[in-house]
Every structure is written in structure tokens, then in C-alpha cells.
Z-matrix of the N, CA and C atoms (Angstrom, degrees):
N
C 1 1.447
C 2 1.531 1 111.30
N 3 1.764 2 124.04 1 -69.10
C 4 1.593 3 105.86 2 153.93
C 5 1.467 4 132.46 3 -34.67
N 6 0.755 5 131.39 4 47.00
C 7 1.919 6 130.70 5 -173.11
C 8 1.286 7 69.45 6 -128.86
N 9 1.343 8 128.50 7 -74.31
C 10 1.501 9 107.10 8 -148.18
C 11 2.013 10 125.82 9 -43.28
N 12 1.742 11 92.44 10 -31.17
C 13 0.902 12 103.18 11 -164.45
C 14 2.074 13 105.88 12 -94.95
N 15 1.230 14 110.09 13 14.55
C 16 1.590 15 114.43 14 177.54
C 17 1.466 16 105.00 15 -123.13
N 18 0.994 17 112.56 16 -9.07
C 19 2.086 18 103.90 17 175.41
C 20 1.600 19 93.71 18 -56.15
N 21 1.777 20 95.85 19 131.29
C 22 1.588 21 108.81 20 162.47
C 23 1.675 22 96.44 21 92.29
N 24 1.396 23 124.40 22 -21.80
C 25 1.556 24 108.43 23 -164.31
C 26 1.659 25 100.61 24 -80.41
N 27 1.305 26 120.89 25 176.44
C 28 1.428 27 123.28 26 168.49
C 29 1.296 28 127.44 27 -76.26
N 30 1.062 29 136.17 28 138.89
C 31 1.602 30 132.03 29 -167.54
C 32 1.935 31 98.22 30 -53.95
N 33 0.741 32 138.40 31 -35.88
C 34 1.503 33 156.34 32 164.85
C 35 1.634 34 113.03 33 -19.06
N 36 1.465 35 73.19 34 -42.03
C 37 2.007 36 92.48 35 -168.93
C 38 1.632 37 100.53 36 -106.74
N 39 1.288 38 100.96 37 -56.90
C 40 1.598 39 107.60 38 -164.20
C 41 1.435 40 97.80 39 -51.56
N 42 1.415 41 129.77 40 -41.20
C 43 1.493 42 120.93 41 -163.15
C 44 1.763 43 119.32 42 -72.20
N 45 1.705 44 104.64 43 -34.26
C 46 1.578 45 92.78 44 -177.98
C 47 1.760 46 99.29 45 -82.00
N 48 1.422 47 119.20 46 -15.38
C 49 1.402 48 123.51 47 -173.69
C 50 1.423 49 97.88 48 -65.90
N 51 1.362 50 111.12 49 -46.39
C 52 1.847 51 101.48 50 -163.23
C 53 1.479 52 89.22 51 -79.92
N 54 1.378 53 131.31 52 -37.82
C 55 1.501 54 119.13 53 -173.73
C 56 1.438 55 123.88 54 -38.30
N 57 2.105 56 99.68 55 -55.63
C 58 1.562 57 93.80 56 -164.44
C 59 1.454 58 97.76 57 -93.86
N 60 1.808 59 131.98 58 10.47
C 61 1.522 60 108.77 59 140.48
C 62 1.032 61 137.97 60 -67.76
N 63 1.354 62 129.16 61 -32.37
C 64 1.506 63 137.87 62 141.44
C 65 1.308 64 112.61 63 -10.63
N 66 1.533 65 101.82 64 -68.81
C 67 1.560 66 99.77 65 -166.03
C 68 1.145 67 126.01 66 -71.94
N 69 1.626 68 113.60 67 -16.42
C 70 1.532 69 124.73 68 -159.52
C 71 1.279 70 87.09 69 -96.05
N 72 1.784 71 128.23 70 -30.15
C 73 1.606 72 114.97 71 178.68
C 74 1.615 73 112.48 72 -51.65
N 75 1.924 74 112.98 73 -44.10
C 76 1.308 75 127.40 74 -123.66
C 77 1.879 76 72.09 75 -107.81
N 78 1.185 77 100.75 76 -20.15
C 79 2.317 78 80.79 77 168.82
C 80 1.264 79 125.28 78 -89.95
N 81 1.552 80 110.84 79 -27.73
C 82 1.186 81 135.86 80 169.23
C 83 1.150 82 105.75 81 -48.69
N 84 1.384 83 127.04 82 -72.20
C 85 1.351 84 111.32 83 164.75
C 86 1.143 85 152.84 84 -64.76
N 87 1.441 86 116.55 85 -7.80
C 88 1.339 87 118.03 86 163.31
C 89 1.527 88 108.10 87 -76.97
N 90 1.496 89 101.46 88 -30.64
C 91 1.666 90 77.59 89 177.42
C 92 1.378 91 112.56 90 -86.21
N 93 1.030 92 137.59 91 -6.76
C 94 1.587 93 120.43 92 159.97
C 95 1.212 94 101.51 93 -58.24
N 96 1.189 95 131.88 94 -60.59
C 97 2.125 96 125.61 95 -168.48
C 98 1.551 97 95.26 96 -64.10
N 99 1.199 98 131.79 97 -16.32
C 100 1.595 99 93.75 98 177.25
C 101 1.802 100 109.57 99 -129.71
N 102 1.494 101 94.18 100 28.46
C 103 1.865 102 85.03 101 -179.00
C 104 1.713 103 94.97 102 -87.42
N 105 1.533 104 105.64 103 172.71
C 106 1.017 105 118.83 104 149.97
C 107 1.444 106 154.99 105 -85.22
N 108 1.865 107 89.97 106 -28.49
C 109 1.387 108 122.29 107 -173.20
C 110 1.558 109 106.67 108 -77.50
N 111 1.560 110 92.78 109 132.05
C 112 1.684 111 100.77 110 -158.66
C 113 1.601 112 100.81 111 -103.59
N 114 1.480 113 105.08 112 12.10
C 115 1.339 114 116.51 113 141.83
C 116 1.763 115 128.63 114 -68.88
N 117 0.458 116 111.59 115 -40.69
C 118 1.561 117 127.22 116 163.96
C 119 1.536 118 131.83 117 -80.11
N 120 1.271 119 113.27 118 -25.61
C 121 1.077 120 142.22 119 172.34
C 122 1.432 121 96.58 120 -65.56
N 123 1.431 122 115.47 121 -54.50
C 124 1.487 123 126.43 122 -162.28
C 125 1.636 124 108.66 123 -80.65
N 126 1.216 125 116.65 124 10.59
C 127 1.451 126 118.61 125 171.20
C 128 1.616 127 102.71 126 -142.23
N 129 1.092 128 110.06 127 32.31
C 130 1.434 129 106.24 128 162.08
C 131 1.701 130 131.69 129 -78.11
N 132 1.137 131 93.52 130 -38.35
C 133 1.812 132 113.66 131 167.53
C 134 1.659 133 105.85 132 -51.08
N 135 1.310 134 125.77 133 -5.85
C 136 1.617 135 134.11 134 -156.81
C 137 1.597 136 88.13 135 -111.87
N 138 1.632 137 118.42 136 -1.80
C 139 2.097 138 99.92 137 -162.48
C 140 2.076 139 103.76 138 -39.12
N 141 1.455 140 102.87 139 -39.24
C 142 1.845 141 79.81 140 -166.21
C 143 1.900 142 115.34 141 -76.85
N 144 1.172 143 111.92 142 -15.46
C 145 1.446 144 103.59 143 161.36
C 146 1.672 145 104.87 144 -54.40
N 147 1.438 146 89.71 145 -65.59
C 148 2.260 147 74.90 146 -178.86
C 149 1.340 148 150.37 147 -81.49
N 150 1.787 149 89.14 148 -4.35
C 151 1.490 150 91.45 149 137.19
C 152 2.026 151 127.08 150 -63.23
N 153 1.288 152 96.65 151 -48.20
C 154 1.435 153 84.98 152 -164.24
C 155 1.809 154 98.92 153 -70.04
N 156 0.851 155 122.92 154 -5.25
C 157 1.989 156 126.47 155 177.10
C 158 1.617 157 79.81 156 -57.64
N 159 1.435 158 105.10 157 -80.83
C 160 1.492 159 123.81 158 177.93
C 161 1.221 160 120.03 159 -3.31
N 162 1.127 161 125.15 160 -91.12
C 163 1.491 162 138.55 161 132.02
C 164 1.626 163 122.82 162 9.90
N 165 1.108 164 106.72 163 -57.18
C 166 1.699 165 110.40 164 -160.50
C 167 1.598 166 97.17 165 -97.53
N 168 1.711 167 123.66 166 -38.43
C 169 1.430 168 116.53 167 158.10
C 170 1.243 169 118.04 168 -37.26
N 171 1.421 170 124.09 169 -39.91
C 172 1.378 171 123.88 170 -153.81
C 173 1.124 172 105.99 171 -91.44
N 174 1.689 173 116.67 172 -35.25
C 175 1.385 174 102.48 173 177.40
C 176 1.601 175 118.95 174 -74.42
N 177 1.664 176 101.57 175 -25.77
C 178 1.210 177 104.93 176 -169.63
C 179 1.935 178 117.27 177 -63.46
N 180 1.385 179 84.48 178 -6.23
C 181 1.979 180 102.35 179 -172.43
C 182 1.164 181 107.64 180 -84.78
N 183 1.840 182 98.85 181 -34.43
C 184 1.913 183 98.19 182 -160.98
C 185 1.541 184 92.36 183 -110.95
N 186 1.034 185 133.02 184 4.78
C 187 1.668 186 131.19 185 -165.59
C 188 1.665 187 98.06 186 -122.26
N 189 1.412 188 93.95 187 -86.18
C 190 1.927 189 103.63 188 -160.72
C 191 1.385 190 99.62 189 -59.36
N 192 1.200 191 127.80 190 -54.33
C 193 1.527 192 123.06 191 -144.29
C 194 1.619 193 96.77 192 -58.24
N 195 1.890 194 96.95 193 -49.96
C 196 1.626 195 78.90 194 -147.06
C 197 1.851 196 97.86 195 -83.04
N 198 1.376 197 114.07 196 1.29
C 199 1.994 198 108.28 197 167.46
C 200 1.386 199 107.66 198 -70.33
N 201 1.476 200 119.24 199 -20.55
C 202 1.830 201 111.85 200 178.62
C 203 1.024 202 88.55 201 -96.17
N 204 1.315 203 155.52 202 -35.22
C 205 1.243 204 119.40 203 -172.76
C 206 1.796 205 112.76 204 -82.93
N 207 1.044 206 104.79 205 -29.26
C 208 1.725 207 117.42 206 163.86
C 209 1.353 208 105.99 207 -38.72
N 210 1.613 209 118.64 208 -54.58
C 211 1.220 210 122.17 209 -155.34
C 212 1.834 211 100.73 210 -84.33
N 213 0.863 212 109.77 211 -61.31
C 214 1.910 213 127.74 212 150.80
C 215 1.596 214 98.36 213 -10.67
N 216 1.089 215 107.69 214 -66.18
C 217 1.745 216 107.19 215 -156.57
C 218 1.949 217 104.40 216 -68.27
N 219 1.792 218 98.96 217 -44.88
C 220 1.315 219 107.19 218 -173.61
C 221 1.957 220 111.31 219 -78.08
N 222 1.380 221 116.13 220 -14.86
C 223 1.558 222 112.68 221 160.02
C 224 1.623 223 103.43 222 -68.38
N 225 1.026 224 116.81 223 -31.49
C 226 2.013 225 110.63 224 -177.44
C 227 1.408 226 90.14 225 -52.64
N 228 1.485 227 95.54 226 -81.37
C 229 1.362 228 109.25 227 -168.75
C 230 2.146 229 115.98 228 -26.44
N 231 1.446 230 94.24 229 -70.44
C 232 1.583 231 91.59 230 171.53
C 233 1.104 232 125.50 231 -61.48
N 234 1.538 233 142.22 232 3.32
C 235 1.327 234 146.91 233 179.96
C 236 1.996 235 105.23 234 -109.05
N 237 1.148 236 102.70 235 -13.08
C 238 1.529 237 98.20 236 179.74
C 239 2.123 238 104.50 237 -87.87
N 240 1.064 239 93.25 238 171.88
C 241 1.968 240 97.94 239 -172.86
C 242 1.158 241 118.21 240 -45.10
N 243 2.130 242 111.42 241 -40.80
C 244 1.333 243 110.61 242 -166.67
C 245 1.514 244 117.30 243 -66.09
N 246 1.371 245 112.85 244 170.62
C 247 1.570 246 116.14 245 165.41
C 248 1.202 247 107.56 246 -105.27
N 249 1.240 248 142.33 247 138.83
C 250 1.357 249 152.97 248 -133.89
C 251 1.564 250 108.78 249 -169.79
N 252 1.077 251 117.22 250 145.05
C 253 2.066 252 106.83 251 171.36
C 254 1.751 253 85.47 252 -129.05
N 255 1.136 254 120.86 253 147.93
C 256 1.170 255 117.09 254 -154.02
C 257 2.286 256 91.02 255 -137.48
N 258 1.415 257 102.78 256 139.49
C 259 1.320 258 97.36 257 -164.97
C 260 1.858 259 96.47 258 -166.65
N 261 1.676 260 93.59 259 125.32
C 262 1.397 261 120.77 260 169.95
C 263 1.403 262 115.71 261 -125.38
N 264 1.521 263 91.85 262 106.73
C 265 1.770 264 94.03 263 153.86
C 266 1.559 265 83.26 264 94.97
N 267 1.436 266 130.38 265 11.21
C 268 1.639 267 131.12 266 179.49
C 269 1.676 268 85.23 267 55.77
N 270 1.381 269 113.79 268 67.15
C 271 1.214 270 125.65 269 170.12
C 272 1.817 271 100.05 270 -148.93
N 273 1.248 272 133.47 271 88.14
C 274 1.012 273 158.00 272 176.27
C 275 1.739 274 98.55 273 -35.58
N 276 1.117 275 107.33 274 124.45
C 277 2.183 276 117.71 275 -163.48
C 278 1.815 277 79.43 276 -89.56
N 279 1.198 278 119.11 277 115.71
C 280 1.631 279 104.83 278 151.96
C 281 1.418 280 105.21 279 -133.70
N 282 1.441 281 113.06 280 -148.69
C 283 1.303 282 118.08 281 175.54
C 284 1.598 283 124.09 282 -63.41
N 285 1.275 284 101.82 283 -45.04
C 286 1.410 285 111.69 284 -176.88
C 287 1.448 286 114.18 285 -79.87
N 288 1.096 287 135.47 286 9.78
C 289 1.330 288 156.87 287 170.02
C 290 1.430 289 118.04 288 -81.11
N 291 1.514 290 101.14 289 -70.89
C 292 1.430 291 135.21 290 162.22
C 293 1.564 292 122.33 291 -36.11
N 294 1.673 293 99.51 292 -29.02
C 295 1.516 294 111.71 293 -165.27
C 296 1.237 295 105.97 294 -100.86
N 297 2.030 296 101.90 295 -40.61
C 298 1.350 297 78.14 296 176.21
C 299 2.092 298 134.78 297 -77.26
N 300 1.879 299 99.86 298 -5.61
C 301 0.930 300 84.38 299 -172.07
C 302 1.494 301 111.04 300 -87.50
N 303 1.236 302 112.21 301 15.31
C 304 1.399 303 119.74 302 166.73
C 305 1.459 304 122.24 303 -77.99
N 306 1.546 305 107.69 304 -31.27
C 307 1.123 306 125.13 305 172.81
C 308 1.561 307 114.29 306 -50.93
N 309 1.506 308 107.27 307 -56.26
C 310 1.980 309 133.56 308 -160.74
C 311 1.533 310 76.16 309 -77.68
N 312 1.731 311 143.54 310 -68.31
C 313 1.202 312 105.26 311 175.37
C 314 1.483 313 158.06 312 -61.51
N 315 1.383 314 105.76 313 -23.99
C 316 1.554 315 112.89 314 156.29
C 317 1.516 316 121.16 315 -72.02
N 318 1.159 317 115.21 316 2.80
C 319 1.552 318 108.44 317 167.65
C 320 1.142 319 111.36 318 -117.59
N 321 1.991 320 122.74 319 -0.27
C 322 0.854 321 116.91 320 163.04
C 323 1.614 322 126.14 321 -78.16
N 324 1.619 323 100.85 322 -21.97
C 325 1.855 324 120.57 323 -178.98
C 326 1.646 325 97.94 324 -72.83
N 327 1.102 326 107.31 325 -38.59
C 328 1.405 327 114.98 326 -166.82
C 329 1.118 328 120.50 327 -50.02
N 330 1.699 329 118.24 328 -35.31
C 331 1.484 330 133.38 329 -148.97
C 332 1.722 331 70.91 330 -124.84
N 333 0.437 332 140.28 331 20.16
C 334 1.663 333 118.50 332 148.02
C 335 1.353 334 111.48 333 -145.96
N 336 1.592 335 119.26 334 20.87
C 337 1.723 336 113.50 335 167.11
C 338 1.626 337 79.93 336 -83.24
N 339 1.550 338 116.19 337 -30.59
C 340 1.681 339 111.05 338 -159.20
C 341 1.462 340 103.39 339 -55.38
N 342 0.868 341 147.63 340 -16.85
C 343 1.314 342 156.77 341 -108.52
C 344 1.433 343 113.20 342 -148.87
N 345 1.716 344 111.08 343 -51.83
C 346 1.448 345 133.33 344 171.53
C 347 1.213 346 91.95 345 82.02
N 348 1.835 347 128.70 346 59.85
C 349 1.315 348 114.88 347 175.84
C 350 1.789 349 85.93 348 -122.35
N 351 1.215 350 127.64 349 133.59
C 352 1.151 351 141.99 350 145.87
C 353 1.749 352 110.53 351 -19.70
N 354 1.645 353 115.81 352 130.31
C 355 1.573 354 96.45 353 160.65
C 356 1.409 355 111.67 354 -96.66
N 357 1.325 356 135.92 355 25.63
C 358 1.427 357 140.35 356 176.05
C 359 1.974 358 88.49 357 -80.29
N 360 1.210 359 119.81 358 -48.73
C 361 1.627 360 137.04 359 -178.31
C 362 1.625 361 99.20 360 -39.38
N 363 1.891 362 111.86 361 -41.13
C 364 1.800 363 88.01 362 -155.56
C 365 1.705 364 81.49 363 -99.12
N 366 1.553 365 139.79 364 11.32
C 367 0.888 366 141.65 365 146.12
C 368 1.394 367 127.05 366 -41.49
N 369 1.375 368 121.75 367 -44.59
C 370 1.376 369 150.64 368 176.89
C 371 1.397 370 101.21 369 -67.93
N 372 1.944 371 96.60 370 127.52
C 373 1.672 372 101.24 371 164.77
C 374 1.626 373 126.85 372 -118.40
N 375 1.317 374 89.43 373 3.77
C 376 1.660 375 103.57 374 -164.16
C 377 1.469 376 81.32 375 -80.12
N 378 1.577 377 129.60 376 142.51
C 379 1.365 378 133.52 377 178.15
C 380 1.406 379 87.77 378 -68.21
N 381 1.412 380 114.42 379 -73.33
C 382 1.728 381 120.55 380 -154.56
C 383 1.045 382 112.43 381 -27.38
N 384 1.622 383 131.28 382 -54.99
C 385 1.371 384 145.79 383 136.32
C 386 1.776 385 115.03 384 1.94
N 387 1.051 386 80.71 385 -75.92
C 388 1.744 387 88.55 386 -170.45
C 389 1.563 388 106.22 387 -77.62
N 390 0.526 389 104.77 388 1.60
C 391 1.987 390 94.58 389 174.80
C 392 1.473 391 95.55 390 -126.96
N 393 1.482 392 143.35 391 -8.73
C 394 1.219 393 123.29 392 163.56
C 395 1.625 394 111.74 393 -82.42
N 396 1.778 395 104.13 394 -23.67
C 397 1.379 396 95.65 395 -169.90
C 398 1.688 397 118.71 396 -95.42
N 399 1.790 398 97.04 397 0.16
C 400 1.339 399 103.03 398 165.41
C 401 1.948 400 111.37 399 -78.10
N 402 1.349 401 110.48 400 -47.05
C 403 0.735 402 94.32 401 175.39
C 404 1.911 403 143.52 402 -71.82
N 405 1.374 404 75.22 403 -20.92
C 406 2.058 405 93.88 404 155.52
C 407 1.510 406 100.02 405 -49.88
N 408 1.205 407 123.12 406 -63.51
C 409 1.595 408 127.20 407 -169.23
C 410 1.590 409 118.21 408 -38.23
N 411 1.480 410 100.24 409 -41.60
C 412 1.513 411 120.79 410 -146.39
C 413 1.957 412 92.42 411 -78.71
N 414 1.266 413 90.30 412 -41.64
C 415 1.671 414 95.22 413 -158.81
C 416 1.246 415 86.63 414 -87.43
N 417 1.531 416 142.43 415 -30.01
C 418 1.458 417 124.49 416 179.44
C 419 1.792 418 103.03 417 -66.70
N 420 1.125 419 122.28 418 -35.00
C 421 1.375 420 127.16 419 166.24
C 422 1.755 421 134.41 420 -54.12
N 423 1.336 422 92.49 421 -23.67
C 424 1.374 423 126.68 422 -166.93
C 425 1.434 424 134.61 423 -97.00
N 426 1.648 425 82.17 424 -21.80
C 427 1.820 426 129.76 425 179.06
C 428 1.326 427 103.73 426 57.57
């Protein structure tokens, strides 16, 4: 399910990204085979919704967060008196940079306002976390 979301990235990224999906698949499932709670139990038939949660936390940890805050830090910077040329990765910060990562974040809120999942949620790395608070979501949705 992460592949979709690492085509094009640098082995740099893609490798601890595919790592701790691996792992979050390979706990995920053990704790479905050994919980008790028949709360959980009862959304097990759902594993590729939480894989792809899985997935989109992770990128959203190793991708979005830290380009808005990149982008966040470098509007300070361009909004204060000095003149500055501003450059990541010998990738020159301008407008169209700026926009697009505004872009990758509003379509990242977008696809999960659809959803009604919190982005504090793809913030979260503890699985237990994230699959109790998806499923909190589901049944508040669900009434």
C-alpha cells in the first residue's frame, strides 16, 4: 500500500518509510490474532483501510509535515526586512515552490476532511493510537 505513496522519493526516505510500514503492517496483525477486544475484532475485515491510514500517516510525517513547516519557517524568513534568496536541496525556495507545497497540503486536508479524519491522527505513530482513533471516528460517523 506505501509504494503508491514512494514512487520518485529518494532511497533516503523511501527506506525508513517502507521500513516502519512493514512494521506497523507486521504489529497490526499480530495484534488482531491475539487481542481480545471484540471491538477490534469487529473491524478486522477493514485491514486495507488501515493499511492505507498507515500509509498516508507516514507519509504525512516524512513528506507534508516537515514541507509546511519548511514552507512556514521560510514565509517568516521572507516576510521579515532582510533580503534573503532562500534554497533547499540547491533547489532555489520561490513562489512557485511555496505554492506548490501548499497545493500537496490542501489536497492532502482535502482527502481526509473527505473522510472526517483529524490531521493531528496522521501525526500519530503509536499504531494502538491510530486504529483506536480511527475506529473512534468510524462509529462517531456511524452514530
Amino acid at each position: 500500500m506505501i509504494k503508491k505513496f514512494l514512487k520518485d522519493l529518494p532511497y533516503r526516505l523511501v527506506h525508513p518509510m517502507n521500513q516502519e510500514y512493514e512494521k506497523k503492517v507486521k504489529e497490526f496483525s499480530n495484534w488482531l490474532q491475539n487481542t481480545k477486544s471484540q471491538k477490534i475484532k469487529k473491524y478486522s475485515k477493514h485491514k486495507e483501510v488501515f493499511y492505507l491510514i498507515f500509509a498516508l500517516g507516514i507519509y504525512y510525517r516524512y513528506i507534508i509535515a516537515p514541507l509546511v513547516s519548511t514552507k512556514d519557517f521560510f514565509n517568516r524568513l521572507n516576510n521579515s526586512n532582510t533580503s534573503i534568496e532562500l534554497k533547499l536541496a540547491n533547489q532555489k525556495i520561490d513562489k512557485q515552490i511555496i505554492e506548490s507545497i501548499n497545493n500537496a497540503h490542501k489536497y492532502f486536508l482535502y482527502i481526509i476532511n473527505e473522510f472526517n479524519i483529524p490531521e493531528t491522527l496522521f501525526a500519530e505513530s503509536d499504531l494502538k493510537k491510530i486504529v483506536n482513533g480511527i475506529i473512534n471516528i468510524e462509529e462517531q460517523n456511524n452514530g
